[in-house]
N, C-alpha and C positions, 0 to 999 in steps of 0.2 A: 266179734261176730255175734251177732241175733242168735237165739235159738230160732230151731224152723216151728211154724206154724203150721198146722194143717191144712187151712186153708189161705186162698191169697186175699180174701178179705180182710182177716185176723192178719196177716204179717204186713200189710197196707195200711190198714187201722193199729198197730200196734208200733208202723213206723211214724205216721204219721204222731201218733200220741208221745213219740220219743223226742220230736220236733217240736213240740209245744212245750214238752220238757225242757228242751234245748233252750228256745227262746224265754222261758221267762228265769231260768239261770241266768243269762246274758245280761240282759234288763237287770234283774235286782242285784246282783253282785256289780254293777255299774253303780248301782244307789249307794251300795254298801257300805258304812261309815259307822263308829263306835257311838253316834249319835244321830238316828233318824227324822225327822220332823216328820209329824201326824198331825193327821184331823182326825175327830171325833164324829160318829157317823150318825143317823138318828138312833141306832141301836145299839151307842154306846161302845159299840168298837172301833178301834183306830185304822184308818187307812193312810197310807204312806200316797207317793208319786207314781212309784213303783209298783204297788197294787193297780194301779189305773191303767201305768203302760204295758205290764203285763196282760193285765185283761184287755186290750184293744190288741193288740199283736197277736196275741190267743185267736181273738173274735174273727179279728179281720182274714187270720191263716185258715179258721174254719170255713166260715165265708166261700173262701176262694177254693179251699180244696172236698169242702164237703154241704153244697152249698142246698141241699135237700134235708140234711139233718137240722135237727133241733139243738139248742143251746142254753144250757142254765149255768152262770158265773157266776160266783157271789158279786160283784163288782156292777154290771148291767146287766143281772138280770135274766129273764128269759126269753128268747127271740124263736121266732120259728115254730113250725109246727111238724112232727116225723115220728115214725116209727119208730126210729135211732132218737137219743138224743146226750150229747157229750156234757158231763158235769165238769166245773173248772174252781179250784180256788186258788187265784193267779197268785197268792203269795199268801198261803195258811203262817197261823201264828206269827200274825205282823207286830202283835206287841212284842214278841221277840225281834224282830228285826228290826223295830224302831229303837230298842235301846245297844245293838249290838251282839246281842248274845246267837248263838246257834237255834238250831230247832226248827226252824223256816223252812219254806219250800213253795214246789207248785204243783199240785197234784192235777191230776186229768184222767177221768172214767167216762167208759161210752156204756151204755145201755141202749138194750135193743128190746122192742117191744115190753118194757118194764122189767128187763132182768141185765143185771150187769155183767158184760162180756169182757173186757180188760178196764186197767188200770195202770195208770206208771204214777211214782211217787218219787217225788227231785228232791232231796236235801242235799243242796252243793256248798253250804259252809261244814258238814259232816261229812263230806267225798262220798258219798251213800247213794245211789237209786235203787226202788224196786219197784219191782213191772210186776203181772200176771194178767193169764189170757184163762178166761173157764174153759174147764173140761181142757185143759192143756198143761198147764202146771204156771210157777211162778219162780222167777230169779230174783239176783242180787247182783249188783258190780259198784266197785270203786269208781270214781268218778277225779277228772281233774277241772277245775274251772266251773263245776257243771255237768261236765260232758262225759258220757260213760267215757273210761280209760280201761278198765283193771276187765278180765273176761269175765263173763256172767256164772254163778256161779247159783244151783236151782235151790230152793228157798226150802227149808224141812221145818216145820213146828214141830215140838218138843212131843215125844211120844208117852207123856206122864197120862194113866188110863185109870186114878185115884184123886180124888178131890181131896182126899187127906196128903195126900202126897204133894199136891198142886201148891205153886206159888203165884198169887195172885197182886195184881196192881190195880188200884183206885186213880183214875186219872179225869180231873183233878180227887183228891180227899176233901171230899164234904160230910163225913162222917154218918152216913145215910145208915139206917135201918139193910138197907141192900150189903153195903160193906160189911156191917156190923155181924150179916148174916157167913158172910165170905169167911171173916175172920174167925168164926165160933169151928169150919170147918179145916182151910186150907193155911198157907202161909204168907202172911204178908208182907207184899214187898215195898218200900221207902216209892209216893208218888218222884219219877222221873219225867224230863223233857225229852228221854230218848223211850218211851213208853210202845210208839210202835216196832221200834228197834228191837225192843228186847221179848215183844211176843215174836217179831219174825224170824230171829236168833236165836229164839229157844230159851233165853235168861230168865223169861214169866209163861206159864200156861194160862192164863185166864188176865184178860185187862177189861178189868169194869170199867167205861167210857162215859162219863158222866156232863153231857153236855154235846155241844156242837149239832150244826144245822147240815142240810144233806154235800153239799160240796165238801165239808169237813169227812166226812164218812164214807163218799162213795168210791172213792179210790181204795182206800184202808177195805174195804170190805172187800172190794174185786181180787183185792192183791191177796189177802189172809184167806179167802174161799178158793180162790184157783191154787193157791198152796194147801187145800185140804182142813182147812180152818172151816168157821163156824160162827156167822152173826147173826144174833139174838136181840130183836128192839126189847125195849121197856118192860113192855106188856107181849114178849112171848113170841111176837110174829116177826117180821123182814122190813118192818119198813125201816126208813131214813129219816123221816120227819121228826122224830119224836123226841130227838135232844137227848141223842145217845145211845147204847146200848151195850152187850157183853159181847167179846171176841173171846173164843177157844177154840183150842185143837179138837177136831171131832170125837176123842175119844171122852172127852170131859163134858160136852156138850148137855147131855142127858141128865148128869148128876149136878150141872150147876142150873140147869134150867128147873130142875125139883125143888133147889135152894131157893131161889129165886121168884117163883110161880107164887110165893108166900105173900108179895108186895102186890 
């Protein structure tokens, strides 16, 4: 069972975002093989079959059921024009599922009026989703196949309120002046593939996010901000464009943004 929403907008949009979840589980663990075949894209990243079919069953389910909103996919694009407008990356970290390995998924965040109001995040070769709705809170559940199985269970970030105390992750490690500043303060943790796992888990307070474009980001922000978390672009402000930024629990917020405010 759902948590309840507050409103029936928010548990309509929060079911629907569960469905898009659903389907692009379906689709890629249908692809799924210890060897993927890819194309190369102009931007140098791999798209699979499955990147494609996902994003057209995404597209077309929005389409159908929210045919006023707007739509940015990594895959095609941006269509439409709305208030609303739902971010889609129909199969993040393909070069992990082109060679087999875990880490994959398909994330889905809707923004309304330029603020993001939920987010679901699918990793069904990890049995893993997480959801959150702003100003509502944010879960977790097992999954079988894909498909939520295991009860939701509400998502807590680590309550560490010291940057000396804090354990921090570079993801990826590029060995930037930024890290460099991290490490002179807090504790660093080995780059992982389970990197948003372990800030929504509590295992890391602070994951320095070093790269990725807004489909990559906007689910991971809606999900860590409606659980009480805290992102921080490049340069200090909110946005998503910028190819990257810092998530933490709001207690650390201040102290790594002092750190940080130096670049």
């Amino acid at each position: 069972m759902m948590p309840t929403m507050e409103h029936a907008t928010s548990r309509d949009d929060l079911r629907l975002a569960h469905h898009l979840a659903d389907l692009g589980a379906g689709i890629a663990l249908r692809h799924f093989a210890p060897s993927v075949a890819a194309q190369v894209k102009a931007d140098g990243s791999p798209v699979t079959a499955a990147d494609l079919e996902i994003d057209a069953a995404i597209v077309e389910a929005l389409h159908t059921e929210r045919i006023d909103d707007a739509i940015l996919s990594e895959e095609s694009g941006p269509t439409g024009r709305g208030r609303r407008r739902w971010i889609v990356d129909p199969l993040d970290a393909t070069a992990f599922f082109a060679r087999g390995d875990r880490g994959w998924g398909t994330y889905v965040a809707l923004e309304d009026g330029g603020e993001l109001v939920l987010g679901v995040i699918n990793h069904p070769q990890d049995r893993r989703r997480y959801w959150g709705v702003s100003g509502v809170g944010a879960w977790s559940a097992t999954t079988t196949d894909g498909i939520v199985a295991g009860e939701p269970r509400e998502i807590r970030l680590s309550a560490v309120d010291r940057l000396a105390d804090a354990r921090y992750m570079a993801w990826p490690s590029l060995r930037t002046d930024a890290e460099a500043a991290l490490a002179a303060v807090a504790t660093a943790v080995d780059p992982s593939i389970d990197f948003l796992a372990d800030l929504l888990e509590g295992r890391i307070d602070v994951l320095l996010s070093q790269g990725g474009e807004v489909w990559d980001h906007a689910a991971e922000v809606a999900v860590v901000e409606a659980a009480g978390g805290r992102f921080r672009d490049p340069v200090g402000g909110h946005r998503l464009d910028l190819r990257g930024g810092t998530y933490t629990n709001a207690a650390l917020e201040r102290e790594v943004g002092a750190v940080l405010d130096r670049f």
